[in-house]
SEKOL-44057 format. One record per residue: x, y, z of N, C-alpha, C in turn; residue in one letter. Coordinates in steps of 0.2 Angstrom, whole numbers, plus 5000, padded with zeros to 4 digits. Example, Ala and Ser with C-alpha at 12.3 -4.5 7.8 and 13.67 -1.06 7.14 Angstrom:
<sites>
506649725039506249785039506649845039A 506449895035506849955036506450005039S 
</sites>
This chain:
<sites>
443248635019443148565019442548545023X 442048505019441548495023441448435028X 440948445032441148375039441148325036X 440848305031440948235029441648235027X 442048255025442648245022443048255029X 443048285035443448275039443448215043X 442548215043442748135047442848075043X 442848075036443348025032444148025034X 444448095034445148085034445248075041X 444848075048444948055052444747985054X 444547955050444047885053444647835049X 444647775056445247735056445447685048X 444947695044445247665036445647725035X 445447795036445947835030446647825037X 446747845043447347835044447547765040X 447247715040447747655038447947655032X 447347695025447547685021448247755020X 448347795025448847865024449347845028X 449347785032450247785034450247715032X 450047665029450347595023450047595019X 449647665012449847635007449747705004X 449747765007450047815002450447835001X 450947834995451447844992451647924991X 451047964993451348034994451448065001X 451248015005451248045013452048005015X 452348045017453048035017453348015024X 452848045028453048005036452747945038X 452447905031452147825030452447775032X 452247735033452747655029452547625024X 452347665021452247635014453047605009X 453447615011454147605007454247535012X 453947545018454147475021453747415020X 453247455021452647405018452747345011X 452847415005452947355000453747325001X 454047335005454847315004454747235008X 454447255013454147195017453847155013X 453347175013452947115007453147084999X 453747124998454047104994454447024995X 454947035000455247005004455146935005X 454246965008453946895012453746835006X 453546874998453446844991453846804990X 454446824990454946814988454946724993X 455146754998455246695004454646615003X 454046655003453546625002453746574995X 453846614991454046544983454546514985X 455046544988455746474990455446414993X 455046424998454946385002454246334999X 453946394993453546324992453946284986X 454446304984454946264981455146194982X 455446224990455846174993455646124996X 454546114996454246094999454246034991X 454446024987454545964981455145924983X 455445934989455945894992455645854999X 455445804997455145755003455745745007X 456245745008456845715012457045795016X 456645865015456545915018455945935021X 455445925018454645945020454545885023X 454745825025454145785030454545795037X 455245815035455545825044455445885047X 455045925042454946005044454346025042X 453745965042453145995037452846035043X 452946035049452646075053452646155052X 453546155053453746235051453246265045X 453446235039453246255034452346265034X 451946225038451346225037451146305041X 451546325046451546385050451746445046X 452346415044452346485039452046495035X 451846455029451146475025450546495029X 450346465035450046495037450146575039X 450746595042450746665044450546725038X 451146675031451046705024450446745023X 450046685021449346695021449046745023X 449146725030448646795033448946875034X 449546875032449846915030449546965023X 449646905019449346955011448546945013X 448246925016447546915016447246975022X 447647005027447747055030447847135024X 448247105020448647175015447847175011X 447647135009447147105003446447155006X 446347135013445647165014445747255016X 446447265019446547335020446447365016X 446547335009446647375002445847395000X 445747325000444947344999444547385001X 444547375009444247425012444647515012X 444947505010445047595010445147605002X 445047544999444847574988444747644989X 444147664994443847734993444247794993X 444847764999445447844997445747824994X 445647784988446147764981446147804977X 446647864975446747924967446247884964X 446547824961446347784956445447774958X 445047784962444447744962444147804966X 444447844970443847894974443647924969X 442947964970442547994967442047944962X 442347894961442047844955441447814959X 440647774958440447754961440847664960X 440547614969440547564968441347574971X 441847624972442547624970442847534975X 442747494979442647434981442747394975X 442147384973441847324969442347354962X 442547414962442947424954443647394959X 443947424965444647384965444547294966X 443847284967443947194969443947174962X 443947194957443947174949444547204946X 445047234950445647294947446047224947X 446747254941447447184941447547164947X 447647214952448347194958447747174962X 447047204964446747154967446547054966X 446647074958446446994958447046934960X 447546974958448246944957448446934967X 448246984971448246974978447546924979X 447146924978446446874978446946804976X 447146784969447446724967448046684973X 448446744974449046714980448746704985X 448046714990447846664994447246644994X 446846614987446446594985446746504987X 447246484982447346404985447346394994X 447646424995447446405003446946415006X 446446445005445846455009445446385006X 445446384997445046334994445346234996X 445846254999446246184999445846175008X 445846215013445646185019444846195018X 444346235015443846235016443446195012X 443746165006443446115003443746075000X 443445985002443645915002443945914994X 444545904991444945884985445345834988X 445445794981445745724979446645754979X 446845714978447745724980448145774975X 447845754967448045774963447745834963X 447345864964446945944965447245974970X 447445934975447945974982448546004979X 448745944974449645984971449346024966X 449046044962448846094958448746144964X 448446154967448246204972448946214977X 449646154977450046194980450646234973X 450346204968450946244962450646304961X 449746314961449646384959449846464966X 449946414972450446464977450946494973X 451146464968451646514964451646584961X 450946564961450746634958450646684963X 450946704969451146734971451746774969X 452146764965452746804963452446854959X 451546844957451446914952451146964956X 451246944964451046994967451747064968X 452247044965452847094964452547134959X 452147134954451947174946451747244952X 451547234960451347284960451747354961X 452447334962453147364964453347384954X 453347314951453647314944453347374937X 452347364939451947394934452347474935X 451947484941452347574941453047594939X 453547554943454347574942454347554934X 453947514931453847504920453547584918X 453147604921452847654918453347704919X 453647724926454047784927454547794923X 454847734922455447714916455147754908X 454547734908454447744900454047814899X 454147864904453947924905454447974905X 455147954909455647994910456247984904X 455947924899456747904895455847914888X 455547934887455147964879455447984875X 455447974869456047994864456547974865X 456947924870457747924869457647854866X 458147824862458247784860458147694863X 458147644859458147584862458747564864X 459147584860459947574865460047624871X 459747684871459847734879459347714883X 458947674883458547654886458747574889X 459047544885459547474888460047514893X 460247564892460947584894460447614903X 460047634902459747674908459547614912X 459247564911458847504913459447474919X 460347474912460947444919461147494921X 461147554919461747584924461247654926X 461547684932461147754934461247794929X 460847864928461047884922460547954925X 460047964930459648014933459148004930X 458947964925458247954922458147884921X 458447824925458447774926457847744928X 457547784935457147784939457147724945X 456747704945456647654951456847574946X 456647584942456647524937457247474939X 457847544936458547494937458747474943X 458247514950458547474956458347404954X 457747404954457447334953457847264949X 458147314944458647254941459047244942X 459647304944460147274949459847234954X 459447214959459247194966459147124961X 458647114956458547044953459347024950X 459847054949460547024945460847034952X 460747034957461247014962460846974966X 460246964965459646884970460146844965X 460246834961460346784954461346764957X 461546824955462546804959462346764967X 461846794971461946754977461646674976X 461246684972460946594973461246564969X 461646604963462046554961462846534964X 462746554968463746544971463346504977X 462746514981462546474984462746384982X 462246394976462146324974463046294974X 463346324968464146314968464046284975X 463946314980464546324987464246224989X 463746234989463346174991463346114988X 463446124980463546064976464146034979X 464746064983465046024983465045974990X 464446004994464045935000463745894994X 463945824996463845764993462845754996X 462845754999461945735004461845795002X 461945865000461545924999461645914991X 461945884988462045874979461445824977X 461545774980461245714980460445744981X 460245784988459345794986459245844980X 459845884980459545944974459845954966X 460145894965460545924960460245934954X 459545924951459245934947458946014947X 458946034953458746124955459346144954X 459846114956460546174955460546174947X 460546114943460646094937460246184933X 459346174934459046234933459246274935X 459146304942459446354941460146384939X 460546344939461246374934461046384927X 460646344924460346344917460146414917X 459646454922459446514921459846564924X 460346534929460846614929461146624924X 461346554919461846584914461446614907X 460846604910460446654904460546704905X 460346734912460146784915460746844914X 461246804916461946834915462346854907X 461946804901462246814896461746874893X 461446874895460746934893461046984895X 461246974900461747074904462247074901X 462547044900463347044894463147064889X 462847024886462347054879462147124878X 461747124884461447224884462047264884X 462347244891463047284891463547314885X 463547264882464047264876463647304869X 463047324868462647344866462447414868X 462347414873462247494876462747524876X 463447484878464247544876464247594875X 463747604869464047684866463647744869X 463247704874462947764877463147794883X 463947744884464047774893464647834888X 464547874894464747914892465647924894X 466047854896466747864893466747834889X 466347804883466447784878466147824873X 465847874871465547884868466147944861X 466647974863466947974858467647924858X 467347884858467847834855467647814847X 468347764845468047744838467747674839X 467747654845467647564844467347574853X 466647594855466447604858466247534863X 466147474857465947414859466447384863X 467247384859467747354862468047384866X 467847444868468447474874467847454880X 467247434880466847404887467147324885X 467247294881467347204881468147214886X 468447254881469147264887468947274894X 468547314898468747334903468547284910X 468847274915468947244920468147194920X 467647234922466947224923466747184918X 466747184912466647174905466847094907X 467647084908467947024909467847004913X 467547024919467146954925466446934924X 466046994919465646954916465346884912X 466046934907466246844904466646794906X 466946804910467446734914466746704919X 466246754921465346714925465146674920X 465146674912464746634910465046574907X 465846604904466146554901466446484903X 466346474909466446394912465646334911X 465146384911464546344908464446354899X 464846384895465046384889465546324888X 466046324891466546264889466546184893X 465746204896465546134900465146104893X 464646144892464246134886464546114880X 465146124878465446084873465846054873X 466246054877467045994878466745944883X 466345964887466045904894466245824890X 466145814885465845754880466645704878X 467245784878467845744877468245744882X 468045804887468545824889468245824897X 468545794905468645814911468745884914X 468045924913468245994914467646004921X 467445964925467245964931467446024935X 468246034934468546054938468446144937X 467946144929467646214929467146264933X 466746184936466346214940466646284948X 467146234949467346294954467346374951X 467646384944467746434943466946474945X 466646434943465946484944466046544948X 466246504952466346564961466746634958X 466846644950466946684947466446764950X 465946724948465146764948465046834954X 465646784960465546834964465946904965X 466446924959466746964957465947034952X 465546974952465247034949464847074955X 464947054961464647114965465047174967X 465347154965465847234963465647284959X 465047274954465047324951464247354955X 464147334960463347344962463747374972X 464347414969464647444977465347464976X 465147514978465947564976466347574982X 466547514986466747474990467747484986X 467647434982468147414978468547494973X 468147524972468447574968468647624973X 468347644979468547674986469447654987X 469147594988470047544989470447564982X 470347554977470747564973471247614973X 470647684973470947754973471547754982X 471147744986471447744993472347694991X 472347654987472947614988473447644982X 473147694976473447734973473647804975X 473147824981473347904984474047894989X 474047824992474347794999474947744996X 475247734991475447674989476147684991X 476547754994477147724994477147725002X 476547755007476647745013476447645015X 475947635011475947565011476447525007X 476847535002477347515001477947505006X 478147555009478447545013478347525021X 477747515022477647465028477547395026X 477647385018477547315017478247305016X 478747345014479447315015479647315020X 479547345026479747315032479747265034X 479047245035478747205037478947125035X 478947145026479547075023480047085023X 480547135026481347125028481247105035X 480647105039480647075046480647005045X 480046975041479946925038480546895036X 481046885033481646865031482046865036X 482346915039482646915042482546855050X 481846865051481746835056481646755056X 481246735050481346655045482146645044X 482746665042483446675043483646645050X 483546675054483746675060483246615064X 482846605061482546525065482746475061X 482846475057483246415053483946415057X 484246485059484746465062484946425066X 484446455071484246425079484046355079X 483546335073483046255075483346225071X 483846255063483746185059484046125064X 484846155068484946085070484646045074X 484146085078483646035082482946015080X 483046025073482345995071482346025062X 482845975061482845975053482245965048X 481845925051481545905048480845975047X 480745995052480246055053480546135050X 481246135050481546205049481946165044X 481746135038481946115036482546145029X 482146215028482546265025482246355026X 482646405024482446445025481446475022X 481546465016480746465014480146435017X 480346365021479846345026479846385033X 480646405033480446465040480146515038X 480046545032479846605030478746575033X 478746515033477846505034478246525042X 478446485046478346505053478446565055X 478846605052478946665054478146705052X 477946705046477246755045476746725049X 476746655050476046625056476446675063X 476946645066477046705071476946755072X 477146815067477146875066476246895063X 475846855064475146855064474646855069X 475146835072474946815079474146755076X 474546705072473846645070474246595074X 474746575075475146525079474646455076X 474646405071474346355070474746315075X 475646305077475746255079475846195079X 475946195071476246125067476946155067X 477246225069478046235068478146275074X 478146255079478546275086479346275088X 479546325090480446335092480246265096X 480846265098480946205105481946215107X 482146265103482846295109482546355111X 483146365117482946425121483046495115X 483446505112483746545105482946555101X 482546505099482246495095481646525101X 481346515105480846515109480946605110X 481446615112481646705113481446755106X 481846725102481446755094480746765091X 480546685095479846685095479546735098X 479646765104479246795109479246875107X 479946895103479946945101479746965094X 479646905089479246915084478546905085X 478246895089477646895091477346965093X 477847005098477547065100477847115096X 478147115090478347135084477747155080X 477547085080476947075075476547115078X 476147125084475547155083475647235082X 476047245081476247315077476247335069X 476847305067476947265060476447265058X 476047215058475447195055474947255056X 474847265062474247345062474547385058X 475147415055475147465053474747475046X 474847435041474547425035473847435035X 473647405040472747385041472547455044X 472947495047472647575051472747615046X 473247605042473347655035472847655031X 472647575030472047565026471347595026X 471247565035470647605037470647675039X 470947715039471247775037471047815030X 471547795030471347825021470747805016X 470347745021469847725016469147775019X 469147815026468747835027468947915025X 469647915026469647985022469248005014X 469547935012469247955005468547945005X 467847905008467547915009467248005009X 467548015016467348105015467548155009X 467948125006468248145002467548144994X 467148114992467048084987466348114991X 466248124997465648154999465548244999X 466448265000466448334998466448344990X 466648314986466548304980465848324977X 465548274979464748274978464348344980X 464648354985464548404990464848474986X 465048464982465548534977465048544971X 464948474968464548474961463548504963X 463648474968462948494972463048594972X 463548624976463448684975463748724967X 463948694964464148704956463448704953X 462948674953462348644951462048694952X 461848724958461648804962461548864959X 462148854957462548924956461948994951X 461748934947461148984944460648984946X 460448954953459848944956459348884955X 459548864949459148834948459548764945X 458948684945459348654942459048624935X 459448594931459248594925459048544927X 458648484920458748414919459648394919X 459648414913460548374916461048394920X 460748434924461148434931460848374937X 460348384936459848314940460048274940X 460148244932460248174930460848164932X 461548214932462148204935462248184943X 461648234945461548224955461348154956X 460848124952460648074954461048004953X 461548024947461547964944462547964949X 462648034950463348024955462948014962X 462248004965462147974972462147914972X 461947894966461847814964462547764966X 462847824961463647784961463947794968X 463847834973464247804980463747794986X 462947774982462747724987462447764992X 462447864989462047884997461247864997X 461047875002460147865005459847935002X 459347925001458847985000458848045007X 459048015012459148065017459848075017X 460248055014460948085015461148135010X 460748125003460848155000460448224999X 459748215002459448265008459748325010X 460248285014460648315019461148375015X 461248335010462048365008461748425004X 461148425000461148464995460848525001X 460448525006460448575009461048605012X 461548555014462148605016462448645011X 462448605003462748645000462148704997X 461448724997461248774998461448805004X 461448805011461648845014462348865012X 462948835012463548865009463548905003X 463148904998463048914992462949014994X 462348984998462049064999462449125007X 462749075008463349115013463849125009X 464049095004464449115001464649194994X 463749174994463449234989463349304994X 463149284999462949345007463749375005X 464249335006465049355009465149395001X 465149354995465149394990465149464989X 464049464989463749524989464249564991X 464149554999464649605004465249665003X 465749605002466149634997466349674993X 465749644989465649704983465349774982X 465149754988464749834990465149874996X 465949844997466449874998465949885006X 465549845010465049865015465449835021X 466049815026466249775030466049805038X 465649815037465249835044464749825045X 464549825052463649805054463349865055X 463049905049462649935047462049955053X 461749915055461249925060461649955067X 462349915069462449955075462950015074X 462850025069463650075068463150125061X 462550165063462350205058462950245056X 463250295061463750345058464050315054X 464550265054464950245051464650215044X 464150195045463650185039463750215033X 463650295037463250365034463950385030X 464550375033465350395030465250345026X 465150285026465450235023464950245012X 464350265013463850285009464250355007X 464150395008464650455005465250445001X 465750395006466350375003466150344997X 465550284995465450254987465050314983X 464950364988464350414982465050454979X 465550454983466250514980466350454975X 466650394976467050354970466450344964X 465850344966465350344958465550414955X 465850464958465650544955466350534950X 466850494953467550494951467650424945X 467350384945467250364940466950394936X 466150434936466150444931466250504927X 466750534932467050584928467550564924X 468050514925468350494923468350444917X 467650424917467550354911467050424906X 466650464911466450524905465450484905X 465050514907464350524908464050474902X 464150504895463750494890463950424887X 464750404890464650344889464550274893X 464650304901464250254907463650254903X 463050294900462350284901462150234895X 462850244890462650204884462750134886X 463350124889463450044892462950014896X 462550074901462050044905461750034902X 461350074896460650034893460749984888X 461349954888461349884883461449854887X 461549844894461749794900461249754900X 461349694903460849634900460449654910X 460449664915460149664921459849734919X 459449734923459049814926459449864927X 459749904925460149974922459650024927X 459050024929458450084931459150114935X 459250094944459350144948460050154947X 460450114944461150154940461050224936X 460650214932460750284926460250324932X 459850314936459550374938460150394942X 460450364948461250404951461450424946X 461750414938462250444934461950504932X 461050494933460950574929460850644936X 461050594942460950644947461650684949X 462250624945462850634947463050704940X 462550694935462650724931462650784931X 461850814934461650844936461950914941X 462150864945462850904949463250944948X 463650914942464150934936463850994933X 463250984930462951034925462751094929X 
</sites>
């Protein structure tokens, strides 16, 4: 390495360009960097959005002018760091000029454009209608994401080459090991999309928050329910590639059946039968449904399938804390009708409305609006009250119980398939794609999944060590026990002499030299064993 190159990797551009923007140096922050700055894109467009609502921007133009300001100097900070360290850039070292080729590269310019309007709006005098032109081109900050998008597009189209357009739709939604970073990206964009539309839902129904925005909510629903009819679409189209459907005969319609399939379609179907009955028919009351949508985060966390299995391993233990609990319920609503109807018919007025005071008690929620008021009813109370904080805990510690069991559970699973993987040493591609695409599905981190495949190589080769062991009939430590060593090697040189008198010389040598491993130091023992003989 010559001096000029050391003092490059030591002089303060290449640290800055090696721990924020190189993507091979792994104790960087480069993954935070762009996570960050994605983020702040992200924030940066809502808020110049939000800035087309005067009855929010003139009581807050201050905030907003701070925050653009920080934006700014944020990607204008990332913008000149870039520049100046082009020179450690793969893409441009060695080239000459390599500067002046990245001030002319895509992501350079497209990072120049996002804070181009602000600098050109304070240092030179424009008319009003040039001002809003300079703050709608702020928009084009959101194409400073291409520089996360370009690459995670390329890696996609490198790892799925030769496979089809429909395996290729199917890799995009679902983990599959050859997905790549892509389908994070679209999961993360199909779950920005469920939250800001149940937002809107939640808020449309504030009359003052309806009234400033209802032509936004209007668009944006226009665009979720695109966005969402697109992924039903693909979904239903890629079927035949998920692999529990692939030997069926009707591959489409066993995903339109399945649970996930139907909260898709229940997501988009209230703004399909808005758009055609609104005209005859009072169906308002569809918009609530929307809050449908928020059943599709279910399929982006294995949260929900956790539970499911957990209440199918546990279901008679919690079945039976649920009958309790409702023969306590009865029995206890029974017995306060007894004690209060007469003094308060009107409140105990039959047993099923005592059944409400008895579960608010035994919840220990006490709303209040159904109080005992006899001595009878008041001692009931007191003892279905400290009934309840048992009663009710038990269901809930069974739950949390058995859901962290199974947890571990799906982790030693993984932890199984990871040493099964091993076993030949090596891993194929579709063993990989299996590892990757079952991390995906229970949501581990790059370091935990880290973690687990090195336990399962250590267990792997402890278990091969104990193997070997055994099979060399060797149960002693050799280095401290030589004599016994020395018996114990005699004793295997007697059992080869008696096997091979027994199995006959001329045919061990024949099966040894068709054996598919290195036969060498076997037949030379069988010729010295032979020898002996002769």
């Amino acid at each position: 390495m010559t001096a000029h190159t050391t003092h490059a990797h030591a002089s303060p551009l290449a640290k800055i360009y090696k721990w924020l923007f190189d993507p091979e140096f792994k104790h960087g922050f480069h993954q935070t960097v762009e996570r960050s700055i994605g983020f702040l894109i992200i924030a940066s467009v809502i808020a110049v959005l939000i800035e087309n609502t005067p009855e929010i921007y003139n009581a807050n133009a201050a905030w907003f002018h701070w925050f653009d300001v920080v934006t700014v100097g944020i990607f204008t900070a990332e913008y000149l760091m870039r520049l100046a360290t082009a020179h450690l850039n793969p893409e441009f070292a060695g080239k000459s000029f390599p500067r002046l080729r990245y001030a002319f590269s895509f992501y350079a310019l497209v990072d120049l454009v996002a804070i181009a309007p602000f600098y050109f709006a304070r240092f030179v005098d424009v008319d009003v209608e040039m001002l809003r032109v300079l703050r709608v081109l702020r928009l084009a900050r959101m194409f400073k994401l291409s520089r996360q998008l370009i690459p995670a597009w390329k890696e996609f189209q490198v790892l799925n080459e030769g496979r089809s357009m429909r395996a290729k739709v199917f890799a995009m939604l679902e983990p599959t090991g050859h997905s790549g970073r892509l389908h994070t990206y679209i999961d993360n964009f199909i779950v920005f999309w469920i939250a800001l539309s149940i937002t809107c839902v939640v808020f449309e129904t504030v009359e003052s928050v309806r009234a400033l925005f209802a032509s936004e909510f209007m668009v944006i629903d226009v665009i979720a329910f695109t966005i969402f009819t697109i992924e039903y679409i693909a979904r239903v189209y890629s079927a035949p590639e998920n692999p529990k459907y692939k030997h069926l005969r009707m591959p489409h319609w066993a995903h339109i059946r399945t649970g996930q399939a139907i909260i898709d379609l229940l997501s988009i179907l209230p703004f399909i039968l808005e758009s055609l009955f609104s005209q005859h028919l009072d169906l308002r009351f569809l918009r609530v449904f929307r809050l449908m949508r928020m059943l599709k985060l279910t399929r982006y966390t294995s949260a929900m399938e956790t539970l499911y299995k957990v209440v199918l391993r546990e279901w008679q233990i919690i079945f039976a804390s649920v009958f309790v609990m409702m023969l306590l319920v009865v029995l206890t609503a029974s017995l306060g009708y007894l004690f209060e109807h007469p003094a308060q018919p009107d409140k105990f007025e039959n047993i099923p409305q005592s059944i409400y005071w008895a579960v608010v008690t035994l919840a220990s929620v006490g709303y209040g609006d159904i109080s005992p008021i006899t001595p009878m009813g008041r001692a009931l109370t007191v003892v279905l009250a400290l009934l309840g904080i048992g009663i009710f805990a038990i269901p809930a510690g069974l739950l949390a119980s058995a859901f962290t069991d199974q947890l571990r559970i799906d982790r030693d699973a993984f932890k199984h398939r990871l040493m099964m993987a091993y076993e030949d040493g090596l891993l194929d591609n579709a063993e990989r794609e299996l590892i990757v695409a079952e991390a995906e599905r229970l949501h581990l981190s790059h370091e935990e999944v880290k973690r687990l495949t090195e336990e399962a190589k250590a267990e792997f080769a402890a278990k091969e060590s104990e193997h070997l062991t055994h099979a060399n009939g060797l149960v002693l430590d050799a280095t401290a026990h030589p004599q016994l060593a020395a018996a114990q090697f005699s004793l295997l040189v007697s059992q080869l002499d008696l096997i091979a008198q027994a199995t006959g010389t001329d045919t061990l040598r024949q099966s040894l030299s068709h054996s598919k491993g290195d036969a060498t130091a076997a037949l030379a023992v069988l010729n010295l064993l032979d020898q002996k003989h002769g």
